[in-house]
ROLUM-792835 format. One line per 5 residues: their letters; for each residue x, y, z of C-alpha. Coordinates in pm, 1 decimal. Each point is the difference from the previous one (the first is absolute). Layout:
# ROLUM-792835
a) X/Y/Z | ... .
***
This chain:
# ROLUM-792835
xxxxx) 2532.5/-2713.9/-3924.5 | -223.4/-61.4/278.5 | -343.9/-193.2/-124.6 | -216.7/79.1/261.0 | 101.0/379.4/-32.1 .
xxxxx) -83.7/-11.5/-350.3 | -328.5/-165.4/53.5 | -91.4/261.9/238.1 | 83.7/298.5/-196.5 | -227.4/-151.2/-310.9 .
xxxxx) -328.0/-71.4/269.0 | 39.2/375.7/116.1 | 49.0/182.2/-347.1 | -429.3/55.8/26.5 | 115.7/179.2/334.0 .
xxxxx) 306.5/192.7/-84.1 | -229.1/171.9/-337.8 | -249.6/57.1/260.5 | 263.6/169.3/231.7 | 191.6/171.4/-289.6 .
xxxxx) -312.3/148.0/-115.0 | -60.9/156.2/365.7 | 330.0/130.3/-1.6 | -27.0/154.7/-325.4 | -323.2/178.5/49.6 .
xxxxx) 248.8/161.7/273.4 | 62.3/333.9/-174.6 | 331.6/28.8/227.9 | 159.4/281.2/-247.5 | 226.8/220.8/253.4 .
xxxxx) -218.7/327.9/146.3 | 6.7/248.1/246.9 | 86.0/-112.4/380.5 | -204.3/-32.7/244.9 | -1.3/-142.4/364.4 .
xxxxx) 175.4/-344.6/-28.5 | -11.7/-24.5/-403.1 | 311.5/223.0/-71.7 | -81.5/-103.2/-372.0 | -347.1/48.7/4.4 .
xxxxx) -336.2/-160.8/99.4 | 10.8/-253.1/-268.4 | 335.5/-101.0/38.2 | -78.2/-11.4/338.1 | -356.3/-246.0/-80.8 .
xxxxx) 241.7/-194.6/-222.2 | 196.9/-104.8/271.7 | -261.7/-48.7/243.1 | -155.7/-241.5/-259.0 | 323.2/-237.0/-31.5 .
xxxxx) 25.7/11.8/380.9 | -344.3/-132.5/39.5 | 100.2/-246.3/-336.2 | 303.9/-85.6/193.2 | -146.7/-57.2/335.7 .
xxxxx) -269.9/-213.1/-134.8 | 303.0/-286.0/-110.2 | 119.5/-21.3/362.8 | 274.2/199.6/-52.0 | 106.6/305.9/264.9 .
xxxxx) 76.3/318.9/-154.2 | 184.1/334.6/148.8 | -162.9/289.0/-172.0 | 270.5/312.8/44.5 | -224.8/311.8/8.2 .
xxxxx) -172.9/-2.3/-344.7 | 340.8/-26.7/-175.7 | 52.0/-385.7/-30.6 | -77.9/-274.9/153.1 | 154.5/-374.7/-7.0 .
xxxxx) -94.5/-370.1/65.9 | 258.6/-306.5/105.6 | -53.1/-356.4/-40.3 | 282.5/-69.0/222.2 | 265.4/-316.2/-25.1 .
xxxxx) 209.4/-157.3/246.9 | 237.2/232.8/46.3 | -15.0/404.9/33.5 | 150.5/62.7/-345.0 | -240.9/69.2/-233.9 .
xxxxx) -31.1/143.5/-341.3 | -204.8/279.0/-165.3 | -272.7/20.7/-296.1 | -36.3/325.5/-46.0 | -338.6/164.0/-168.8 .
xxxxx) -180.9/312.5/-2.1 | -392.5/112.4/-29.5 | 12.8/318.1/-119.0 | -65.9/87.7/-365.3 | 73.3/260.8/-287.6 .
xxxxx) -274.0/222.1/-131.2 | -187.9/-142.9/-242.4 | 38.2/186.5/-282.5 | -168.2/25.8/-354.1 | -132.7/-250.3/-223.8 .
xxxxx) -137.4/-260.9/187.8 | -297.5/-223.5/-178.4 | -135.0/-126.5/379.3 | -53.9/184.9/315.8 | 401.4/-17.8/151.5 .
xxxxx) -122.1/-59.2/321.1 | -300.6/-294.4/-60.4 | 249.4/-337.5/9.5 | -158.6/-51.2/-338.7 | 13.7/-373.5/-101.3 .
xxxxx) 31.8/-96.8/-382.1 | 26.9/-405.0/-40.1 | 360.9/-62.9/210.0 | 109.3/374.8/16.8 | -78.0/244.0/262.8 .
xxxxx) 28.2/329.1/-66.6 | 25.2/338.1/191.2 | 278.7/257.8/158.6 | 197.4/-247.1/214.7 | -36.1/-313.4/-108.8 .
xxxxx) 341.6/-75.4/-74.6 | 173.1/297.7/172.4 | -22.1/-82.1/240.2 | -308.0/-189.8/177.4 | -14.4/-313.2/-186.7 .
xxxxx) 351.2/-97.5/44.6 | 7.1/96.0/341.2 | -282.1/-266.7/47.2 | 148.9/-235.9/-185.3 | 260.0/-26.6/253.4 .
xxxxx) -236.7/36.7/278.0 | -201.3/-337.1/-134.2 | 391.5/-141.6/-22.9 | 48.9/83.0/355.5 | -374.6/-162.6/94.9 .
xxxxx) 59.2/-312.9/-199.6 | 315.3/-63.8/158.3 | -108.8/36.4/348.5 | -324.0/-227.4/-121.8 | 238.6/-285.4/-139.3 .
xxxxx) 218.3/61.5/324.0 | 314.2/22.2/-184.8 | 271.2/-9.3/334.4 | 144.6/320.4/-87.7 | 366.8/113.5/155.5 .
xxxxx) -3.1/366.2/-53.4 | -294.5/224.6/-0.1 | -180.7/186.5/-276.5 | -102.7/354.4/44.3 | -295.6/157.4/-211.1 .
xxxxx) 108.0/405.2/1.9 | -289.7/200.0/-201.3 | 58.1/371.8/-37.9 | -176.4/281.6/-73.2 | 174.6/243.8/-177.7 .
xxxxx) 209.9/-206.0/-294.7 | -106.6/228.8/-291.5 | 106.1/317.5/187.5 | 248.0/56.6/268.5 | 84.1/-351.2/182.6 .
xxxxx) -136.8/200.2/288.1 | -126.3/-341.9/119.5 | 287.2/-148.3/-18.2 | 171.4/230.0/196.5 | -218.7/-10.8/275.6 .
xxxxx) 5.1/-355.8/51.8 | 357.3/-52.6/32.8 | -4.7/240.0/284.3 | -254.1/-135.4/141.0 | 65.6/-394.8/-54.4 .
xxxxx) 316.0/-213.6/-100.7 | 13.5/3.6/-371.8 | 134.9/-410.9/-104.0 | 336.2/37.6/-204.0 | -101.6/-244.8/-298.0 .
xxxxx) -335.4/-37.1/-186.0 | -188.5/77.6/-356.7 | -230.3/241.4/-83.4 | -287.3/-167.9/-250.6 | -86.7/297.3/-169.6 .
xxxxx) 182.2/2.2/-367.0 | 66.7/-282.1/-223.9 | 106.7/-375.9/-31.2 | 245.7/-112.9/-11.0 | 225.9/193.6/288.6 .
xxxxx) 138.6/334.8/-56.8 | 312.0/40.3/271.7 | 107.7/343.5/-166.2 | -205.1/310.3/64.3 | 99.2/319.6/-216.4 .
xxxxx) 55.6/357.4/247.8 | -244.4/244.3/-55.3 | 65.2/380.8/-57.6 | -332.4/205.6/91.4 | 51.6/378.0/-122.7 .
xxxxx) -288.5/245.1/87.7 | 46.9/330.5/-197.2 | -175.6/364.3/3.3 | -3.1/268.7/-217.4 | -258.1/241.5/-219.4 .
xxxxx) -163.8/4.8/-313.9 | 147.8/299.8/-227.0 | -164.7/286.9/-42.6 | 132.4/-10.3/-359.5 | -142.1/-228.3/-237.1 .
xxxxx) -291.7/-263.8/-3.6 | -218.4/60.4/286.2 | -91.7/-342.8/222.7 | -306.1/50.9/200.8 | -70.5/-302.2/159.0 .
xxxxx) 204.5/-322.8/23.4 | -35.4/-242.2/289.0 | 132.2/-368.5/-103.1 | 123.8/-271.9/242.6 | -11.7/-101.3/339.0 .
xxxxx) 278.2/-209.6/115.5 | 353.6/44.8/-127.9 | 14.8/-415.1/-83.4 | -265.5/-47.1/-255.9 | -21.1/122.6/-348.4 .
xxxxx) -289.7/165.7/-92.6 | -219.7/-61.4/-306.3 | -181.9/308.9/-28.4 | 124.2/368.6/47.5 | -243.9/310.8/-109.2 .
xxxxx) 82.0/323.6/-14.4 | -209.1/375.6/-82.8 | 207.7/208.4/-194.9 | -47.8/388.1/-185.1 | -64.6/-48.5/-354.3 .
xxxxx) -248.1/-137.9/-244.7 | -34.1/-150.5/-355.5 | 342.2/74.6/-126.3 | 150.0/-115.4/291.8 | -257.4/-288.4/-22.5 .
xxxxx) 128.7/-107.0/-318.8 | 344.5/30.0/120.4 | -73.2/-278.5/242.6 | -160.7/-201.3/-260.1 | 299.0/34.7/-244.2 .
xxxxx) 258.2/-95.7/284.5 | -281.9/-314.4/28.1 | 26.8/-71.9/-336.1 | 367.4/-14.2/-27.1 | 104.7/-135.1/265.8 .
xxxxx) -282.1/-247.3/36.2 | -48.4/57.9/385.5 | -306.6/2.1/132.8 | -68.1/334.9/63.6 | -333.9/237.2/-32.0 .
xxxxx) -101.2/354.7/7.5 | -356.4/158.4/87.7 | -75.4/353.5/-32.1 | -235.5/116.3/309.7 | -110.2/352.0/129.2 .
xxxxx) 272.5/-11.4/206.1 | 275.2/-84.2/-199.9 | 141.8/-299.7/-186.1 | -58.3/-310.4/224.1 | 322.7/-283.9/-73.2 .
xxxxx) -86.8/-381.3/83.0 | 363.3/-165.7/-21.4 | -52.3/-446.6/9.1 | 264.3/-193.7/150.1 | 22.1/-355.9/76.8 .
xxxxx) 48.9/-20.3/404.9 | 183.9/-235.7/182.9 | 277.8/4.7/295.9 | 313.3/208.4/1.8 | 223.2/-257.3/16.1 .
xxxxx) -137.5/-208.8/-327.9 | -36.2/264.1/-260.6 | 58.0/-183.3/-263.5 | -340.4/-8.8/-235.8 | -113.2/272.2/173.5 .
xxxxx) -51.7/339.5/-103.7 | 8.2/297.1/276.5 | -298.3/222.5/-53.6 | 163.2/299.2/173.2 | 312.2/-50.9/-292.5 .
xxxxx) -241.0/21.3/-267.0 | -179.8/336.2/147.2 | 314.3/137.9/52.9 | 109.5/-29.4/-333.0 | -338.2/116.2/-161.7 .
xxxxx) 52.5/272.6/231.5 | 359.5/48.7/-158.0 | -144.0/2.3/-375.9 | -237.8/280.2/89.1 | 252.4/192.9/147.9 .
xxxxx) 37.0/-4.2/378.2 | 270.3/159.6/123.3 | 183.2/-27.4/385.4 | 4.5/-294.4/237.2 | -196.3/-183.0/-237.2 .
xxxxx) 185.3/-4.0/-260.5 | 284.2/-110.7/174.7 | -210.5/-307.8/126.0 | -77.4/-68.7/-382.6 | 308.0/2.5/-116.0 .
xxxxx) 230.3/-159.9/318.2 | -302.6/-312.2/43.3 | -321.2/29.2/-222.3 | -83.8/-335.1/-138.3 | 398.5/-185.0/106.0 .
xxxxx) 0.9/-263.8/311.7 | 424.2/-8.7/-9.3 | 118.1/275.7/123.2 | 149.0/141.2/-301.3 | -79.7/352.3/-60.3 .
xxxxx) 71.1/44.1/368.4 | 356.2/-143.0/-30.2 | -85.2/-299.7/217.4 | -23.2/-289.4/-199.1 | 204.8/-292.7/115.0 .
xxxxx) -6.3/-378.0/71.0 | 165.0/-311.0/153.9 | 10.8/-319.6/-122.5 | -152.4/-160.5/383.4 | -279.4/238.2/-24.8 .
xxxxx) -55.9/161.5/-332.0 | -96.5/315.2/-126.5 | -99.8/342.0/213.4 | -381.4/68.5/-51.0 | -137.5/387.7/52.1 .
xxxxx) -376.5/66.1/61.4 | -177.4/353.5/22.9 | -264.4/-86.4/207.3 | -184.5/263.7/91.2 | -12.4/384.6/-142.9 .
xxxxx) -295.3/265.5/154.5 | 30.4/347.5/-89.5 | -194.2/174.8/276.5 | -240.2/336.8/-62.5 | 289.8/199.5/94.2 .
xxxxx) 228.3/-113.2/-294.5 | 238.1/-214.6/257.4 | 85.3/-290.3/-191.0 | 97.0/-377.7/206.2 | 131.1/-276.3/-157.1 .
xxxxx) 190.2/-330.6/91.8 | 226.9/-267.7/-148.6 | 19.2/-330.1/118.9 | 334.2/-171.8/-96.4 | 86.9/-408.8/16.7 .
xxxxx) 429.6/40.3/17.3 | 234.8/-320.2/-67.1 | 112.8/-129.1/343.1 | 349.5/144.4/-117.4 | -114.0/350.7/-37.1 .
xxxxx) 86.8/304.3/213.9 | -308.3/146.1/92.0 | 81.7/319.2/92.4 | 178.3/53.1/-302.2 | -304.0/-76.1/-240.5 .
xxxxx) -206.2/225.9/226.7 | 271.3/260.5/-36.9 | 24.7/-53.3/-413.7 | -400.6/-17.5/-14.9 | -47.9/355.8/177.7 .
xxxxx) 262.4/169.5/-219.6 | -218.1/-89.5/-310.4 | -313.3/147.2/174.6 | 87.2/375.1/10.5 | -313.1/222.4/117.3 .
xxxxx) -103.3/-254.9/289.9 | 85.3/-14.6/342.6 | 9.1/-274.9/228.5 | -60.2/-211.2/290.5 | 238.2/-217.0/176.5 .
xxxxx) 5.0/-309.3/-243.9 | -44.4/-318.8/185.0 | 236.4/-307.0/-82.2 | -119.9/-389.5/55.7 | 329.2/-217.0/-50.7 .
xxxxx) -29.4/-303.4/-195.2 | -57.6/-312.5/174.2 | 212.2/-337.5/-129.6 | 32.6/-390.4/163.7 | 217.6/-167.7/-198.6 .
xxxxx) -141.2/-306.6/-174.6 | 192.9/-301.5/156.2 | -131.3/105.2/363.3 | -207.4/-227.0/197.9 | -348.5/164.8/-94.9 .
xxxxx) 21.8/48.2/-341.7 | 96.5/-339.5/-42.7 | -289.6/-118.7/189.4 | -277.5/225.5/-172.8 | 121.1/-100.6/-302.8 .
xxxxx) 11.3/-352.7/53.6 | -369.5/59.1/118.7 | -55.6/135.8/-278.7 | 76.4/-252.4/-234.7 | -160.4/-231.8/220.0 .
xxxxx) -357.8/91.6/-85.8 | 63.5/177.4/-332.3 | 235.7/-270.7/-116.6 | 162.0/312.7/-236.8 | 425.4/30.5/145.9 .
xxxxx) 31.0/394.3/72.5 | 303.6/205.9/62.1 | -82.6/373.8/234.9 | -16.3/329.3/-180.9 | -16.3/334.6/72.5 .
xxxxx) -238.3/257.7/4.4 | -37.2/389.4/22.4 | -295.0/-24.9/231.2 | 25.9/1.5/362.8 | -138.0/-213.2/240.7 .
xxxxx) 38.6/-43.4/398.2 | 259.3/-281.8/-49.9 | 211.5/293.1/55.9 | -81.8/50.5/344.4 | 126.7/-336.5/28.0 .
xxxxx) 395.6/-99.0/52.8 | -42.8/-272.5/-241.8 | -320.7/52.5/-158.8 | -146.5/-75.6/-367.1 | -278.6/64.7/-198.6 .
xxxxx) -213.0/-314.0/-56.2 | -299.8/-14.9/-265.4 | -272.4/5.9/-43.3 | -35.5/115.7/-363.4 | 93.1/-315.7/-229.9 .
xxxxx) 240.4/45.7/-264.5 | -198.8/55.3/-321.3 | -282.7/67.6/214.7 | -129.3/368.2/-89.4 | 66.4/260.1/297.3 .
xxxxx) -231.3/262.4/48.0 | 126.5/146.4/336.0 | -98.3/357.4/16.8 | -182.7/-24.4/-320.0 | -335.6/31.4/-61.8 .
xxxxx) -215.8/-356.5/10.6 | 226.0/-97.9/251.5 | -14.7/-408.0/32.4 | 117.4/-327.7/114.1 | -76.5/-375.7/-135.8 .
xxxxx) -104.8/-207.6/316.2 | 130.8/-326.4/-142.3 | 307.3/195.8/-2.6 | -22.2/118.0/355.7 | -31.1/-364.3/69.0 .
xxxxx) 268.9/-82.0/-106.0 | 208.6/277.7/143.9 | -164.6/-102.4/351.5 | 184.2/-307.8/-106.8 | 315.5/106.8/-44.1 .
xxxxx) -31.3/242.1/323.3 | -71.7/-302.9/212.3 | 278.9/-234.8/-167.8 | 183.9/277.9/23.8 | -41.0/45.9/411.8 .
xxxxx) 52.7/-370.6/42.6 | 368.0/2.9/-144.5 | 89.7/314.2/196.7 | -161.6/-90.6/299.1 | -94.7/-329.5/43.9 .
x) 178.2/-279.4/219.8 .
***
């Protein structure tokens, strides 16, 4: 480890909370286009603010046309590798004790939509990058900040820039957990149509979710029916202990379903809100598409009732999310799953098995991710690892995870913190947070991290 790095990064944690807080109060949730913010105007303001942030350390960025943007503290030779972060957000979603968008600070914790997926990391390894070039470290290769705009959607952003600049072929992307993960599941995305029945329990209204990769903690529904059908909810309550309520209104029976959110790719201790409505929906008698969706998913992450359960022993089990459902005023019904799959798993077949158990929906072209793996004896893992253990003093082997991150755009990428193990990881939760002494510590490891790739 590098001494006068460290003893920069602790004299500038005052201004990296001050700059995390600006970045948070950056409500740079993807939106409709406009001229040169393809993701929206915040998105667009988002990235405008950590070009300004950027430019202000001495460091020349490219922006590439709203869509990403990237910043090189360059070495003595052309090679360089990538960082990769992004500055876009998910929805913020229910149950949040603090305005998500404020950079609240509580004692050592900052909290707010973004703060540890992805801005704080990002800057962690933007401070790493500042420190070194502060302590001039004689570097070899380069280093390459790439920030993107569209992560927790399409990769849009990513897509763009490597047509438009030279994407480097090894790197990590700081935007999961300590201490390395070098396998990344493939994801399954399977967007599905159909109607409600005309047979049956009547739905009304139901509009729950908004992005395919989170799992949402609150679904309500209006249904026909009143105080027997009331107490028919209440009984299901009571014996199955799920936390599920029923109001009689004027205009029908109004269903509140309570989940526990989280992100599709960690369900476990989570509980899909759109599950438990759909099986409340089942005990008072739906009928159709709906029922179908209650009985092939309701409240199961594995697959199982859709035939797709499976699992590897270098990447574990598959996970299955139903992100989003909206029945519009027409009675069309929309739903999606989002599926982790073991790096040994045929894709198309799971998407194949998964559609036969869905009878009464159509659908859309599915879209496949394949997984991502570097094994665990190459060059980089070896040398984020050994960073690693440098600062934390804790020996760490790599793992695997069903979430995916842009070391996949990489030929030998991994994903690289910054969530601590044991550390509590409230990505795409509500009360979204990070610790600052622990983003110290991961602008730590970033920088030791550089120095052994990259340094002379």
């Amino acid at each position: 480890m590098n001494e006068r790095v460290n003893q920069l990064l602790e004299r500038w944690m005052p201004e990296y909370t001050a700059m995390l807080q600006r970045w948070v109060q950056v409500p740079s949730v993807k939106d409709s286009p406009a001229e040169g913010a393809p993701f929206g105007v915040e998105v667009r303001r988002m990235l405008d603010t950590a070009r300004e942030d950027i430019e202000g350390f001495g460091f020349e960025t490219r922006v590439f046309d709203g869509y990403a943007m990237d910043a090189t503290l360059p070495g003595r030779t052309d090679e360089v590798i990538a960082v990769l972060g992004h500055l876009d957000v998910v929805p913020v979603g229910d149950g949040w004790r603090v305005p998500p968008f404020a950079g609240v600070l509580e004692g050592e914790t900052l909290l707010g939509r973004g703060a540890i997926d992805d801005k704080g990391p990002a800057l962690a390894a933007l401070f790493a990058l500042r420190a070194i070039r502060e302590a001039g470290v004689p570097l070899k290769k380069g280093v390459r900040l790439i920030l993107g705009c569209d992560e927790e959607s399409g990769w849009q952003c990513m897509a763009y820039y490597m047509r438009h600049a030279e994407m480097p072929r090894v790197g990590f992307s700081p935007d999961a957990s300590f201490p390395l993960i070098n396998t990344e599941k493939g994801a399954l995305h399977v967007l599905m149509h159909g109607r409600l029945a005309a047979e049956g329990l009547q739905v009304k209204e139901l509009w729950t979710g908004e992005r395919m990769n989170v799992i949402p903690g609150v679904s309500t529904a209006l249904v026909e029916g009143g105080e027997a059908e009331a107490e028919t909810v209440r009984a299901f309550a009571e014996r199955t202990g799920l936390p599920v309520t029923a109001e009689v209104t004027p205009q029908g029976l109004r269903l509140t379903a309570e989940g526990i959110p989280g992100h599709a790719a960690y369900p476990e201790g989570c509980r899909n809100a759109i599950g438990l409505m759909l099986l409340t929906l089942r005990e008072l008698g739906v009928q159709g598409c709906l029922r179908t969706l209650a009985g092939a998913v309701g409240l199961e992450y594995d697959g199982a009732s859709l035939g797709i359960a499976c699992r590897d022993e270098v990447s574990g089990p598959l996970t299955c999310n139903l992100g989003i459902l909206h029945v519009d005023a027409e009675g069309g019904v929309f739903a999606t799953l989002d599926c982790r799959c073991p790096i040994t798993a045929d894709l198309k077949a799971l998407d194949e098995t998964a559609r036969a158990h869905l009878s009464g929906f159509t659908f859309e072209p599915s879209s496949f991710t394949p997984p991502h793996h570097v094994p665990a004896d190459s060059e980089l893992v070896t040398a984020l690892l050994a960073a690693y253990t440098g600062v934390t003093g804790e020996e760490a082997e790599p793992e695997s995870t069903g979430g995916g991150t842009y070391a996949k755009v990489l030929a030998e990428g991994v994903a690289f913190g910054a969530v601590f193990p044991g550390e509590s990881d409230l990505c795409h939760q509500a009360n979204e947070l990070v610790s600052l002494p622990n983003m110290l510590r991961a602008a730590k490891i970033y920088a030791d991290a550089i120095i052994r790739l990259c340094g002379e």
